[in-house]
N, C-alpha and C positions, 0 to 999 in steps of 0.2 A: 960400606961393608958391615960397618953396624947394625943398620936396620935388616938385611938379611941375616944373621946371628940370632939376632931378637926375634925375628920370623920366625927362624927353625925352631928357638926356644921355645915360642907360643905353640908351635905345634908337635914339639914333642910333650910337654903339660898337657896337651887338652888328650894327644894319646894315653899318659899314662892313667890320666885318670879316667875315660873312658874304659879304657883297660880293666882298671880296680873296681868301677860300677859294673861290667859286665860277670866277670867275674866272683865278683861279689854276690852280684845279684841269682847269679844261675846256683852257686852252692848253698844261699839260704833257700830258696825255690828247693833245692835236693832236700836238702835236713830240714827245713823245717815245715814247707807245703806253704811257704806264703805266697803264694798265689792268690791275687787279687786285692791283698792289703794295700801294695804300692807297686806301678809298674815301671820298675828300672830294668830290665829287661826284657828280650822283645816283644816282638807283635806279628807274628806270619801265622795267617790261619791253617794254611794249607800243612805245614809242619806239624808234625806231631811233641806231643810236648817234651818228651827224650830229644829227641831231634835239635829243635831247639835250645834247649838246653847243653848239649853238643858242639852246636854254632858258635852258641854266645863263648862258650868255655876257649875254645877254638879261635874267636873270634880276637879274645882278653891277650890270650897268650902271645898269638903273632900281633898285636898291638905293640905289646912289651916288647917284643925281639924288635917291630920295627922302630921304635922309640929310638933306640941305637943305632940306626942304621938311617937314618930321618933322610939323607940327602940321597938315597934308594929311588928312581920313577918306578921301577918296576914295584917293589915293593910294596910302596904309595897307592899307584893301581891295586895289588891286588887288597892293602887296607880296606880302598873305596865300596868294594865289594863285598868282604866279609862286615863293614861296618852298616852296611845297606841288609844284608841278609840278617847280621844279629839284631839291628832296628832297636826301637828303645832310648834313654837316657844316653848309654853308653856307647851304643852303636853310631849315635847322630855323633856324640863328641867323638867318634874314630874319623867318621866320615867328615868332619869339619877340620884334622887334624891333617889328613892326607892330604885335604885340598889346601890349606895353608901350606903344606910343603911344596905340594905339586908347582902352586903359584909362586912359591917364591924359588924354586928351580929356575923356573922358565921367563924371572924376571929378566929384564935388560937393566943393568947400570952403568 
């Protein structure tokens, strides 16, 4: 039962700081136009860069809510998704968080 504990640990950490990169990153992108300096933020062309920025914000927040809520499948799924759509530094740490949970849901001990 330990190692599952330490599982959820690892993947509620990699949430929040995924979270705090996303976030982080889409409000200096707003205030200060660093766009292009360094990319912690996503990457979808097809998005407009409001949009985007939107995502990511969007993306940060329900990171945070799911952090708390870590042994959620539902929840997990929908992470996988907005961490895939916000893409980026932050977005990959969502998506690598959900899947550490998903995984150790559905382990057998």
């Amino acid at each position: 039962m330990t190692s599952t504990s330490s599982l959820y640990s690892l993947a509620r950490l990699l949430l929040i700081i995924g979270a705090l990169i996303l976030i982080l990153g889409a409000v200096l992108e707003i205030v200060g136009g660093l766009r292009g300096l360094f990319d912690l933020t996503f990457l979808i062309p097809s998005l407009g860069f409001l949009t985007g920025l939107v995502i990511a914000i969007i993306a940060g927040i329900v990171a945070f809510v799911g952090a708390g809520q870590i042994k959620n499948t539902a929840l997990n799924i929908i992470l996988l998704i907005l961490g895939y759509l916000a893409w980026g530094i932050g977005g990959i740490l969502i998506i690598l968080g959900a899947l550490v949970a998903l995984v150790t849901r559905f382990i057998k001990t």
